[in-house]
PDB file of N, CA, C and O in Angstrom, chain B, residues numbered from 101:
ATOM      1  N   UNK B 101       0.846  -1.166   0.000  1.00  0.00           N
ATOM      2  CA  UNK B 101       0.000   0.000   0.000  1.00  0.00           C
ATOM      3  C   UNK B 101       0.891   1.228   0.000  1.00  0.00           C
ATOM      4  O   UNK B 101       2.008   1.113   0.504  1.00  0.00           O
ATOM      5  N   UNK B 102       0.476   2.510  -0.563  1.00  0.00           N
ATOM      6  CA  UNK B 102       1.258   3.896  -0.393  1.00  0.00           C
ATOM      7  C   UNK B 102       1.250   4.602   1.147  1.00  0.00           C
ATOM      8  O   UNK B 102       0.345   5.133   1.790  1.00  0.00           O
ATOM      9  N   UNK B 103       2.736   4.349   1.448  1.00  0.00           N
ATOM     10  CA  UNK B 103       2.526   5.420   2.773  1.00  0.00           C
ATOM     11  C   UNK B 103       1.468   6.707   2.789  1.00  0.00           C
ATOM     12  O   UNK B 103       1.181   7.257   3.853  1.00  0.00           O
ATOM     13  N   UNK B 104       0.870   7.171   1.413  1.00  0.00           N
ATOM     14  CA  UNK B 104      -0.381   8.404   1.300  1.00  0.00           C
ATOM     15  C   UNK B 104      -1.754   7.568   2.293  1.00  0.00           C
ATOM     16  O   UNK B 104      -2.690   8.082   2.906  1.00  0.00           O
ATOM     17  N   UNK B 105      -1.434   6.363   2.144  1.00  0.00           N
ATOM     18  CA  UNK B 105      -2.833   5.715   2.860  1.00  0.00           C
ATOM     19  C   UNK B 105      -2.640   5.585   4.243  1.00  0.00           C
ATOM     20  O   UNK B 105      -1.553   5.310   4.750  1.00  0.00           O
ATOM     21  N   UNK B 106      -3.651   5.774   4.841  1.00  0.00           N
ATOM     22  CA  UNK B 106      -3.555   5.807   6.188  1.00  0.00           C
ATOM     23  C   UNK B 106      -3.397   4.991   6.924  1.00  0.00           C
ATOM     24  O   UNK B 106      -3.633   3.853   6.520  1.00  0.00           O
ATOM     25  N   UNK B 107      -2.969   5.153   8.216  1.00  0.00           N
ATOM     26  CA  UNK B 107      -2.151   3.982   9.443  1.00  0.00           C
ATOM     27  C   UNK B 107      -3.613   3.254   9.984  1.00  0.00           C
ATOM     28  O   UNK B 107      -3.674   2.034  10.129  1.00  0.00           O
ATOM     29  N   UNK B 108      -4.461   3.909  10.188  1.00  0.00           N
ATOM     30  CA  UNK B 108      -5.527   3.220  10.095  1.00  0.00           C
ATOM     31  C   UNK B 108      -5.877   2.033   9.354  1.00  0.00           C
ATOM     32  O   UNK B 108      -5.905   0.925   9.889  1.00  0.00           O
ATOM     33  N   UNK B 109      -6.220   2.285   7.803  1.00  0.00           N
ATOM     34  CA  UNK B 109      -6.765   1.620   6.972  1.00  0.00           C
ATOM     35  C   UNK B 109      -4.962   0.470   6.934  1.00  0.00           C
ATOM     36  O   UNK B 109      -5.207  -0.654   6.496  1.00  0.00           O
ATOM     37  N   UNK B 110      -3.916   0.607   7.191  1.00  0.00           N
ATOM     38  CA  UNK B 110      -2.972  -0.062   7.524  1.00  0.00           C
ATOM     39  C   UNK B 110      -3.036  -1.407   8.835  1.00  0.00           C
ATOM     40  O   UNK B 110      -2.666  -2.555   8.589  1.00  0.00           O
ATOM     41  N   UNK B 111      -3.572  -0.969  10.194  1.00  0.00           N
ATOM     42  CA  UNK B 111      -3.954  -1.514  11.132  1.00  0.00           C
ATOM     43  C   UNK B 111      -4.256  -2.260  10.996  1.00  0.00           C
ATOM     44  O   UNK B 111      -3.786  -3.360  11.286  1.00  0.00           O
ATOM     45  N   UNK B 112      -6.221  -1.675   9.924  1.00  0.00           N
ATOM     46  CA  UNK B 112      -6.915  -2.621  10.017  1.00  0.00           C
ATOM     47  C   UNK B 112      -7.166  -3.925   9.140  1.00  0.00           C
ATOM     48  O   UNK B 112      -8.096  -4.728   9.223  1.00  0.00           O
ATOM     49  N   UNK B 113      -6.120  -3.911   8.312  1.00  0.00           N
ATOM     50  CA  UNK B 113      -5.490  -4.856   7.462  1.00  0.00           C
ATOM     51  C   UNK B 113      -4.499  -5.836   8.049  1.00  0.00           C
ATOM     52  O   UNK B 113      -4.216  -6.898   7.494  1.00  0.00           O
ATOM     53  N   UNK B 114      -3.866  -5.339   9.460  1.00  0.00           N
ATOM     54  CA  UNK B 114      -3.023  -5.984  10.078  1.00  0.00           C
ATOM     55  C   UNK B 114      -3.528  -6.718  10.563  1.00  0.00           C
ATOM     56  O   UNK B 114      -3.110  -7.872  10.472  1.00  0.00           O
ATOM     57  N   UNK B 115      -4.892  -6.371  11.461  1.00  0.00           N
ATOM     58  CA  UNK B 115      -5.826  -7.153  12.685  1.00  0.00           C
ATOM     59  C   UNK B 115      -5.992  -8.036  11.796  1.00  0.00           C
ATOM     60  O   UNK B 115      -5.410  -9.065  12.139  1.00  0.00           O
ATOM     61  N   UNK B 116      -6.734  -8.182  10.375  1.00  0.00           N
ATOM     62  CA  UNK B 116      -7.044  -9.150   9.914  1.00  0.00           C
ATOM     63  C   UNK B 116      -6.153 -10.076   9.220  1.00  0.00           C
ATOM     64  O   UNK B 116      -6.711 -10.977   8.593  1.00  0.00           O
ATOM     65  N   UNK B 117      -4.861 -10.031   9.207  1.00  0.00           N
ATOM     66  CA  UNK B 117      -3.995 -10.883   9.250  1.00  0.00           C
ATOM     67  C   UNK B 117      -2.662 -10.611   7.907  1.00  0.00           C
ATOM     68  O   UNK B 117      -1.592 -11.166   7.656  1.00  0.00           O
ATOM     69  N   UNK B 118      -3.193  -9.827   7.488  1.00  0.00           N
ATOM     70  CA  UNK B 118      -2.298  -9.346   7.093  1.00  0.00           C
ATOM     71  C   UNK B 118      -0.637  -8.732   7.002  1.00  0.00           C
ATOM     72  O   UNK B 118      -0.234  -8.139   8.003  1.00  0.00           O
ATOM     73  N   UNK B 119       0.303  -8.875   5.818  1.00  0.00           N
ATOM     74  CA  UNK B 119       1.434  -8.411   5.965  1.00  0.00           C
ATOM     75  C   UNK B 119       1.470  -7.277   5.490  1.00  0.00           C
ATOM     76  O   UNK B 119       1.323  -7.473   4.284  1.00  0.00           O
ATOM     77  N   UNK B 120       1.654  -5.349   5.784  1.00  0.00           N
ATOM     78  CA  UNK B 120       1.471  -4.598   4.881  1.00  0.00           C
ATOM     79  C   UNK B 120       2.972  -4.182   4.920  1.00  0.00           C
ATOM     80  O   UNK B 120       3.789  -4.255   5.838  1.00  0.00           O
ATOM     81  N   UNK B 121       3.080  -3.750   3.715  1.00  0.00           N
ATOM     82  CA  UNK B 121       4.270  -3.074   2.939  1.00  0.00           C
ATOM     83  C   UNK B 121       3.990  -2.137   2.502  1.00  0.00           C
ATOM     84  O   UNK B 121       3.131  -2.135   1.620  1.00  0.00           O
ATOM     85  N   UNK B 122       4.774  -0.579   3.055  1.00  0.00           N
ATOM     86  CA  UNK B 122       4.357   0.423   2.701  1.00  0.00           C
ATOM     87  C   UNK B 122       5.076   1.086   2.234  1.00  0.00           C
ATOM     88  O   UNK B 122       6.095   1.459   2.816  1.00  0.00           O
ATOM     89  N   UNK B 123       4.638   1.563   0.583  1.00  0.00           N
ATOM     90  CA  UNK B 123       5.946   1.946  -0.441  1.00  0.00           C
ATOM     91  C   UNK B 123       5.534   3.742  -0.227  1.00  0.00           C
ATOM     92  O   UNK B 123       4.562   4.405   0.134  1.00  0.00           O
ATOM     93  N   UNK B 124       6.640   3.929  -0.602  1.00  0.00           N
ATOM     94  CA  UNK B 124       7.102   5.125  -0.964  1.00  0.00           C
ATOM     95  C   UNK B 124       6.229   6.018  -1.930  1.00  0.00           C
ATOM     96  O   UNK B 124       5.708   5.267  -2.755  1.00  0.00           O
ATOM     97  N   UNK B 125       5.776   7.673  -2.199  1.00  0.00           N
ATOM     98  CA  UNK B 125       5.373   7.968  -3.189  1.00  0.00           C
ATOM     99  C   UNK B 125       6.496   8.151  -4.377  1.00  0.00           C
ATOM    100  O   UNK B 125       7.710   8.005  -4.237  1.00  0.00           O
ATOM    101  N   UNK B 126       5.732   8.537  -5.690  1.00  0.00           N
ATOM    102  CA  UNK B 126       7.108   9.059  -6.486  1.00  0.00           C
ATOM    103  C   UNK B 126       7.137  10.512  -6.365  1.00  0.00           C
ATOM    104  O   UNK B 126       6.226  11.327  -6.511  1.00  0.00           O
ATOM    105  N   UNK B 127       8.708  10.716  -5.986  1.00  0.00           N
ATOM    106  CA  UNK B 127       8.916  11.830  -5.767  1.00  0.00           C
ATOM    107  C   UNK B 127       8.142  13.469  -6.623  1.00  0.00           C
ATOM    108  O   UNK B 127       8.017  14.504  -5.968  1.00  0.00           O
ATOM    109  N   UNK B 128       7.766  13.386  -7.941  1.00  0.00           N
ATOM    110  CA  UNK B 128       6.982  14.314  -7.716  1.00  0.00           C
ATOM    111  C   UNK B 128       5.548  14.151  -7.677  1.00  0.00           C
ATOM    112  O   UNK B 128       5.048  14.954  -8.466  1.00  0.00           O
ATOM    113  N   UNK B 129       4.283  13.137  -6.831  1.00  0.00           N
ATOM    114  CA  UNK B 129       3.722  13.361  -6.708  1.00  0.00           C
ATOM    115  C   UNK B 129       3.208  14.452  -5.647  1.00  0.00           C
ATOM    116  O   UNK B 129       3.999  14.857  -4.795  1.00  0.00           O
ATOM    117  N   UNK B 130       1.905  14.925  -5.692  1.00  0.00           N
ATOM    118  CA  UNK B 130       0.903  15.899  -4.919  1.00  0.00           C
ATOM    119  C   UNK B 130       1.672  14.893  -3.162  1.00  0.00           C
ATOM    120  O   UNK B 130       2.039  13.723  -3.268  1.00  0.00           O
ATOM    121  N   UNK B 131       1.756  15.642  -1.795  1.00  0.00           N
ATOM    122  CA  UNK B 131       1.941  15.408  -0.958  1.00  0.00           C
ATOM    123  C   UNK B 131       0.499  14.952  -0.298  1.00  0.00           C
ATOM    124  O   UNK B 131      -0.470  15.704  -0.403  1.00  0.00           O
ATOM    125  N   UNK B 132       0.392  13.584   0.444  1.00  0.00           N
ATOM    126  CA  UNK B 132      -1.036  13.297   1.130  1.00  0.00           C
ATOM    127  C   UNK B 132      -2.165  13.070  -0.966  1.00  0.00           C
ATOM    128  O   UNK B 132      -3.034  13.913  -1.190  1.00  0.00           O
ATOM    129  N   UNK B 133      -2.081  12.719  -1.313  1.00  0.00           N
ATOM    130  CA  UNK B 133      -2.728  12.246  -2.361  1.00  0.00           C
ATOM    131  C   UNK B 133      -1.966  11.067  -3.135  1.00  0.00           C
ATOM    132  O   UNK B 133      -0.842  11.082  -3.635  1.00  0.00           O
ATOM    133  N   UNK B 134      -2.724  10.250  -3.094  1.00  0.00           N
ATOM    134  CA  UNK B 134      -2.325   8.974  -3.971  1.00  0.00           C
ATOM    135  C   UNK B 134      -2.489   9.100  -5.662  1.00  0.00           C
ATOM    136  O   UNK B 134      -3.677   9.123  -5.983  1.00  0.00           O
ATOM    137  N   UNK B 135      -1.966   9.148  -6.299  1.00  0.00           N
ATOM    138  CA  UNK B 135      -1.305   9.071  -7.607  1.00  0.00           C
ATOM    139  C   UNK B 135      -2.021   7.770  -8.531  1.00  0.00           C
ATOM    140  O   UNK B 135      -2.248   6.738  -7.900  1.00  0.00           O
ATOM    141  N   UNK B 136      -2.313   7.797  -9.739  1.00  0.00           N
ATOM    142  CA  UNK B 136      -2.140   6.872 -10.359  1.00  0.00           C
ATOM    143  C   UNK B 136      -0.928   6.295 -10.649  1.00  0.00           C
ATOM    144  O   UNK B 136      -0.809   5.117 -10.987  1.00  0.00           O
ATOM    145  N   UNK B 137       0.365   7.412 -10.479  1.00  0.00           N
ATOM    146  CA  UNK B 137       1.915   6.389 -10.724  1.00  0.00           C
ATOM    147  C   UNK B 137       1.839   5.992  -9.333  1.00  0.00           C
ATOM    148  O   UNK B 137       2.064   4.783  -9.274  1.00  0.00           O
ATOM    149  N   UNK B 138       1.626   6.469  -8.226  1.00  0.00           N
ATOM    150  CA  UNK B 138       1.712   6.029  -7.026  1.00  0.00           C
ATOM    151  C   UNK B 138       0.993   4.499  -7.115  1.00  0.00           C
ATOM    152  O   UNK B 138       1.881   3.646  -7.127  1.00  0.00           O
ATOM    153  N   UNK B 139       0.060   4.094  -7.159  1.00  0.00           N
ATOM    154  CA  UNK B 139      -0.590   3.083  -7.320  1.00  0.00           C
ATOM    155  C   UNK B 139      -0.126   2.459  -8.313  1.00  0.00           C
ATOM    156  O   UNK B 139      -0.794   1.428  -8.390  1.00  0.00           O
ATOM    157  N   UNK B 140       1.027   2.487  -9.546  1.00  0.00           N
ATOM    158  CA  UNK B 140       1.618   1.718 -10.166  1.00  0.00           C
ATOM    159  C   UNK B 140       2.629   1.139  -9.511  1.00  0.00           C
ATOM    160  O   UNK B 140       3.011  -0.031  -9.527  1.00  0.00           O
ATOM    161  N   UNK B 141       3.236   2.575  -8.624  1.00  0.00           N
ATOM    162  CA  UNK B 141       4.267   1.835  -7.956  1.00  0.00           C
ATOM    163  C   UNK B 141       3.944   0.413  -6.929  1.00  0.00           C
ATOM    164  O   UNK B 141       4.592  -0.633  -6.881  1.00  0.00           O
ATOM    165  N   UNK B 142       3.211   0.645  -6.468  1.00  0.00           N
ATOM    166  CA  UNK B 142       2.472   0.061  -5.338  1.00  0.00           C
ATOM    167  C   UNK B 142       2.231  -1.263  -6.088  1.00  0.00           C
ATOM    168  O   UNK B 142       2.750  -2.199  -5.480  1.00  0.00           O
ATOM    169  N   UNK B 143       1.681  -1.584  -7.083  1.00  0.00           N
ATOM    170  CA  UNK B 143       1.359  -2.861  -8.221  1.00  0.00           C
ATOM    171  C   UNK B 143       2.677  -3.462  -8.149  1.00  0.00           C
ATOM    172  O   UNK B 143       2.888  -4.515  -7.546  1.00  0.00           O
ATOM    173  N   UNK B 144       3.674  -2.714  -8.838  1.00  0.00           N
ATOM    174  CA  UNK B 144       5.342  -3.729  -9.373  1.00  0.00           C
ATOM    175  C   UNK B 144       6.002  -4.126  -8.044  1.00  0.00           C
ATOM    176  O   UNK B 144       6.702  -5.138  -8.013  1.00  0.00           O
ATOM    177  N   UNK B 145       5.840  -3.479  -7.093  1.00  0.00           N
ATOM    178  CA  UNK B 145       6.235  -3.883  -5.540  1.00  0.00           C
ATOM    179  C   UNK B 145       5.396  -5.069  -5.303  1.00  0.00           C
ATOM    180  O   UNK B 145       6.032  -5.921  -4.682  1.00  0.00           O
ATOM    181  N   UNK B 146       4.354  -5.373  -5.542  1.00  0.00           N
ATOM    182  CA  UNK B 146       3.400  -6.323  -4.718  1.00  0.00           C
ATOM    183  C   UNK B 146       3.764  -7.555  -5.753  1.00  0.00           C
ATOM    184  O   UNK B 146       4.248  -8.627  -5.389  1.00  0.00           O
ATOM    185  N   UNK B 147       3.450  -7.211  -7.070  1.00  0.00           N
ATOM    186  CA  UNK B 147       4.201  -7.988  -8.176  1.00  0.00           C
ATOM    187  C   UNK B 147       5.557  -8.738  -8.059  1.00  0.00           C
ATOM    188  O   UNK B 147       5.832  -9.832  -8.552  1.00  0.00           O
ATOM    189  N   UNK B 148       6.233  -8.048  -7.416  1.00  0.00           N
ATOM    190  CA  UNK B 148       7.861  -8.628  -7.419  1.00  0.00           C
ATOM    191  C   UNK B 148       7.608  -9.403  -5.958  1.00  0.00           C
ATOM    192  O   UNK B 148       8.077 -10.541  -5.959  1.00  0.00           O
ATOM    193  N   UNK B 149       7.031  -9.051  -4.856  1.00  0.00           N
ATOM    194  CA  UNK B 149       6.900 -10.088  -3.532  1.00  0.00           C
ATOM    195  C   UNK B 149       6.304 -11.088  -3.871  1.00  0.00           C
ATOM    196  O   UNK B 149       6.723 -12.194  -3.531  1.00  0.00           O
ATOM    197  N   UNK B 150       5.095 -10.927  -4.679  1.00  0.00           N
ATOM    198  CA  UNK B 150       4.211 -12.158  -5.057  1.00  0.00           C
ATOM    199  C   UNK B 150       5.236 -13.230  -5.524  1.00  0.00           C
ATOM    200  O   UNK B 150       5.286 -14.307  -4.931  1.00  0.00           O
ATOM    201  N   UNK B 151       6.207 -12.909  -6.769  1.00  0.00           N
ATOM    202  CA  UNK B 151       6.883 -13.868  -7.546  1.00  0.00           C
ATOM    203  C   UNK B 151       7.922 -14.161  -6.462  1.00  0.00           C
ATOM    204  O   UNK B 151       8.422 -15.286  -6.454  1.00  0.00           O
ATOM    205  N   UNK B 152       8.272 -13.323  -5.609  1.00  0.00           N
ATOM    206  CA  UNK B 152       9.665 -13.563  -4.780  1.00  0.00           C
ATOM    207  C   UNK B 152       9.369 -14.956  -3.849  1.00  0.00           C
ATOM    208  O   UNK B 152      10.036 -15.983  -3.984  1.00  0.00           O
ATOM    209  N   UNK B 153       8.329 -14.819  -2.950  1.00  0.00           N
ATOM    210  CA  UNK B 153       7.736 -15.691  -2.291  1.00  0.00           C
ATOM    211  C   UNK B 153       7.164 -16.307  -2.641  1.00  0.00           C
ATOM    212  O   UNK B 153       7.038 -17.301  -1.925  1.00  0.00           O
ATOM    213  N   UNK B 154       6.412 -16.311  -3.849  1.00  0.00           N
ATOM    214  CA  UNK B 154       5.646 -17.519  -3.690  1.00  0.00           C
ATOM    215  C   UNK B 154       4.332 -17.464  -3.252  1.00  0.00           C
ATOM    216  O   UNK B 154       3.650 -18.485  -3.161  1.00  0.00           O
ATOM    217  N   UNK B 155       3.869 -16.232  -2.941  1.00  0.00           N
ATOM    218  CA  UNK B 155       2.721 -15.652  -2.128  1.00  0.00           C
ATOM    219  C   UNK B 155       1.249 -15.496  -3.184  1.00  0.00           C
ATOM    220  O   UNK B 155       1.194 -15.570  -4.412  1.00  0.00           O
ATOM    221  N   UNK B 156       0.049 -15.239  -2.109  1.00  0.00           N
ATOM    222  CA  UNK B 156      -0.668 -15.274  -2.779  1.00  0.00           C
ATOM    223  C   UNK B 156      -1.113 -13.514  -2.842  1.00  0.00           C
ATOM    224  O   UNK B 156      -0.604 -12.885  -1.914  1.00  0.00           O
ATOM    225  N   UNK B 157      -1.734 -12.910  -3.528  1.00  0.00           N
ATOM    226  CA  UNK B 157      -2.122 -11.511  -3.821  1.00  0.00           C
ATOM    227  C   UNK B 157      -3.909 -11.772  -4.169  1.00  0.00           C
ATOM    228  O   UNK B 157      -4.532 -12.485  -4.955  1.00  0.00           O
ATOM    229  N   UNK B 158      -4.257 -10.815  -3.161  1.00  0.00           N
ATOM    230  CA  UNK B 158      -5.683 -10.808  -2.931  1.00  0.00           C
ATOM    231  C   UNK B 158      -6.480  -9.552  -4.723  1.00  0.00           C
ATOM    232  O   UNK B 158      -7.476  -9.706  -5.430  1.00  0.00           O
ATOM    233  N   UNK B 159      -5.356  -8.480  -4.719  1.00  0.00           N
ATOM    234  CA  UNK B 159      -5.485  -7.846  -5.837  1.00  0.00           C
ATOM    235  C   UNK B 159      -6.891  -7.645  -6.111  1.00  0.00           C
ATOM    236  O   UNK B 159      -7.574  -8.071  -7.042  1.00  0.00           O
ATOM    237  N   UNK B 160      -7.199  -6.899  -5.104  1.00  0.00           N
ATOM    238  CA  UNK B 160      -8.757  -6.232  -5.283  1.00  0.00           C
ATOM    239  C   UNK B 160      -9.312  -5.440  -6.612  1.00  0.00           C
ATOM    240  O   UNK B 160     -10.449  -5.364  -7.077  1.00  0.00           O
ATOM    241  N   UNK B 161      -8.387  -5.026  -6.928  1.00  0.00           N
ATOM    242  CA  UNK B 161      -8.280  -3.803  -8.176  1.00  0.00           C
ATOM    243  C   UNK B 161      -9.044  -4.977  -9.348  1.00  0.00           C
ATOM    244  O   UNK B 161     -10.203  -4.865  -9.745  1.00  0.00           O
ATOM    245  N   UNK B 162      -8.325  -5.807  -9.655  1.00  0.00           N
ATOM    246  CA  UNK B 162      -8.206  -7.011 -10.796  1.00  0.00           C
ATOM    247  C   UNK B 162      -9.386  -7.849 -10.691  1.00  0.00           C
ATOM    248  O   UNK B 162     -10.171  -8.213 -11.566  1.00  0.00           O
ATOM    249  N   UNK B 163      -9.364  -8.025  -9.759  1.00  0.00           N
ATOM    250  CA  UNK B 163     -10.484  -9.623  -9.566  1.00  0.00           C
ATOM    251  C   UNK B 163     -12.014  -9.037  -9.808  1.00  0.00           C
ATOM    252  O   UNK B 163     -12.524  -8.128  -9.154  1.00  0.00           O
ATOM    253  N   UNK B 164     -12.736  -9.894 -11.090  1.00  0.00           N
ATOM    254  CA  UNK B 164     -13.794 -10.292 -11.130  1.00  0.00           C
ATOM    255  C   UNK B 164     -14.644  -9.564 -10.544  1.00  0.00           C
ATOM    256  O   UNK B 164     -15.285  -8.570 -10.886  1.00  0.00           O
ATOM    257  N   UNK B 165     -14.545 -10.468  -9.173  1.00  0.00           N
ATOM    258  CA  UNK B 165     -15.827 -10.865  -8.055  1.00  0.00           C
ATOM    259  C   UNK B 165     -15.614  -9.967  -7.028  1.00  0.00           C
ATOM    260  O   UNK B 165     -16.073  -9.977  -5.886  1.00  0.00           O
ATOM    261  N   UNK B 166     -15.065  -9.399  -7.423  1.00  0.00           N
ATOM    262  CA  UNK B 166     -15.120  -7.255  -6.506  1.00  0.00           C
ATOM    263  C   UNK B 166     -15.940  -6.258  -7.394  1.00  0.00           C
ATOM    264  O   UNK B 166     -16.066  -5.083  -7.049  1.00  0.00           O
TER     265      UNK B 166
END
């Protein structure tokens, strides 16, 4: 997720069992606003853990049945 998103909505991803990883914006985005490159970045990061580990990616954005 983008450090622009909140420690909250971070938490409450934790309680539910979650691992969060919180990337960086790109340097010239808007400060406190999430980006469409911001949210790319956020994709190739989750992309490269997925393949690294072996992991599974819930990828709300993508799926169907959201």
């Amino acid at each position: 997720m983008s450090k622009v998103n909140s420690e909250e909505r971070a938490r409450m991803m934790r309680a539910l069992g979650a691992e969060v990883m919180r990337v960086d914006q790109l340097a010239d985005a808007v400060p406190a606003q999430v980006s469409q490159g911001d949210l790319e970045l956020v994709d190739r990061e989750a992309q490269r853990i997925e393949a690294e580990r072996d992991a599974f990616r819930a990828d709300q954005f993508y799926r169907d049945g959201n």
